[in-house]
C-alpha positions in Angstrom: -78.3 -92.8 54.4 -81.9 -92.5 53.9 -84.0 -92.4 50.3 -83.5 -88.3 50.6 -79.7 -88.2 50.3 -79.7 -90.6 47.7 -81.1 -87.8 45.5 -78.6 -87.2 42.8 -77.1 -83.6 43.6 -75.9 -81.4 40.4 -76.5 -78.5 37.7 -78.4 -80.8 35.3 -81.1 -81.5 38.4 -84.3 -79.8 37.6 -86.2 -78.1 40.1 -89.6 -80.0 41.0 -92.6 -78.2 39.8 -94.5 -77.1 42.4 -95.3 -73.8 44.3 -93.7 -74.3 47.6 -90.6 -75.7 49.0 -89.5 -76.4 52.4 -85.9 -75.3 53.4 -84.4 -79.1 53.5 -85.9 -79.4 50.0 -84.3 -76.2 49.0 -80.8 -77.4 50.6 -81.2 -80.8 49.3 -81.6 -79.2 45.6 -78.6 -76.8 46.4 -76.5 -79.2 48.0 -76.1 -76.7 50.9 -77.0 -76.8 54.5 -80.3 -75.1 55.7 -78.3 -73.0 58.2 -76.6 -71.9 55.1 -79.9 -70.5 53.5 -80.7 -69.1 56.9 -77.5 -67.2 56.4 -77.8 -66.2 53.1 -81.7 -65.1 54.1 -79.8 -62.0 56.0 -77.5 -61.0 53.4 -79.3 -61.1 50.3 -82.4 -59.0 50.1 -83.5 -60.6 47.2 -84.0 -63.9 49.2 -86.9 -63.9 51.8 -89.2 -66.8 51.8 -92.7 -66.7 52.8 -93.1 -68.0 56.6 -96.0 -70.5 56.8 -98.8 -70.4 59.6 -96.4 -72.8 61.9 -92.8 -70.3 61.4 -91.7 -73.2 58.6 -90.0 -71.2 55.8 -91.8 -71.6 52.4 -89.4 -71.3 49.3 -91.0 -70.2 45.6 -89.6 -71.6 42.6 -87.9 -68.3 42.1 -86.6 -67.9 45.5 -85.0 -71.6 44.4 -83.6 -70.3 41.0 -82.0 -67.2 43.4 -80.5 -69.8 45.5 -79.1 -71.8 43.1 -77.7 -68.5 41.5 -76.4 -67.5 44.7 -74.6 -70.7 44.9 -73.2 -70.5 41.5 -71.7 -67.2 42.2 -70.2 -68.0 45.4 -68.8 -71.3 44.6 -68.2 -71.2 41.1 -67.4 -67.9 39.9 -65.8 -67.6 43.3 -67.2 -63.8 44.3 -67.1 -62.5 47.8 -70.8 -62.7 49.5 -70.7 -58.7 49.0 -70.0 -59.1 45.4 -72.7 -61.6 44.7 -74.7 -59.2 46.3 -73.5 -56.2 44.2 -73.6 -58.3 41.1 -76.8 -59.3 41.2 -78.7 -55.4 42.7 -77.0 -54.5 39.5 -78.5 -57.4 37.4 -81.9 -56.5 38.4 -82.0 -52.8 38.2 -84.3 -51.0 36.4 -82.8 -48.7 33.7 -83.4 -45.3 35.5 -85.6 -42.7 33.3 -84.6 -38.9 34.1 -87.8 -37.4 35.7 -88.8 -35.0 33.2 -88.8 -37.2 30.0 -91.3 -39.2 32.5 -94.0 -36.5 31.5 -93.2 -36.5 28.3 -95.7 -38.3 25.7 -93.8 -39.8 23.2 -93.7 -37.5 20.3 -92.2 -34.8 22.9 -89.9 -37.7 23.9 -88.2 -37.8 20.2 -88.2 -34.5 20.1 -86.6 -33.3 23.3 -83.8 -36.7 22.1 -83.7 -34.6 18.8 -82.2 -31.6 20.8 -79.5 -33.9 22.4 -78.3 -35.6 18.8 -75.0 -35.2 17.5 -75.9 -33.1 14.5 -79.5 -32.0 15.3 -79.0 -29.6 12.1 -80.1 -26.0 11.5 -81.7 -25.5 15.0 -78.0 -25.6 16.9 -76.7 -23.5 14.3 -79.9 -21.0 14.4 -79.2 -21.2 18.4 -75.3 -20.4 18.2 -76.0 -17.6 16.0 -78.0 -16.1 18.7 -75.7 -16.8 21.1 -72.9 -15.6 19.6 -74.5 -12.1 18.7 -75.7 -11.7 22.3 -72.3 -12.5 23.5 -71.2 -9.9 20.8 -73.5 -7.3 22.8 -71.9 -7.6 26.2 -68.8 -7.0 24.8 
């Protein structure tokens, strides 16, 4: 064994602070092979490292942190590589924002939410009134 594999291998392990990591660093912290993380590298979008001026793959802290989560969800929680995949698109989805209250300034906003209350109060019942005489009409 060399100096490297004596490095203590667990969840308590902090990762180094610095802006790059090479892909045995990266394994050694994960206490996975590199060809795993080349593996993982295809199926999880979310993990692509930058590729230095030589083809070496350069790791970021968070592309560690996504590793290590990866890791945690396939070993641990015991999820299928598909689910780990699903589980985390879904973690870091945006909430999704119908297109037209995007136009809308704020006050509008409230308003047009005021429309879509439970009880929004005497303008429902002024609009069913309406309704109800114009359905009245076709009769």
């Amino acid at each position: 064994m060399n100096a490297q594999e004596d490095i203590p291998i667990g969840p308590s392990q902090e990762i180094p602070d610095k802006l790059y990591f090479r892909i045995g660093e990266v394994a050694r912290l994960a206490g996975i092979k590199p060809y795993v993380l080349r593996f993982w590298e295809t199926e999880f979008p979310g993990l692509g490292p930058k590729k230095s001026g030589t083809g070496h793959r350069l790791f970021r802290r968070k592309d560690v942190e996504l590793v290590l989560e990866i890791k945690r969800l396939l070993y641990e929680q015991r999820f299928t590589i598909e689910g780990a995949r699903k589980f985390l698109e879904d973690r870091v989805k945006p909430q999704v924002v119908p297109a037209s209250s995007k136009r809308l300034r704020p006050a509008a906003q409230k308003k047009q939410a005021d429309l879509f209350a439970p009880d929004p109060g005497p303008l429902v019942e002024e609009i069913r009134k309406e309704l109800r005489a114009i359905v009245d009409m076709l009769k």
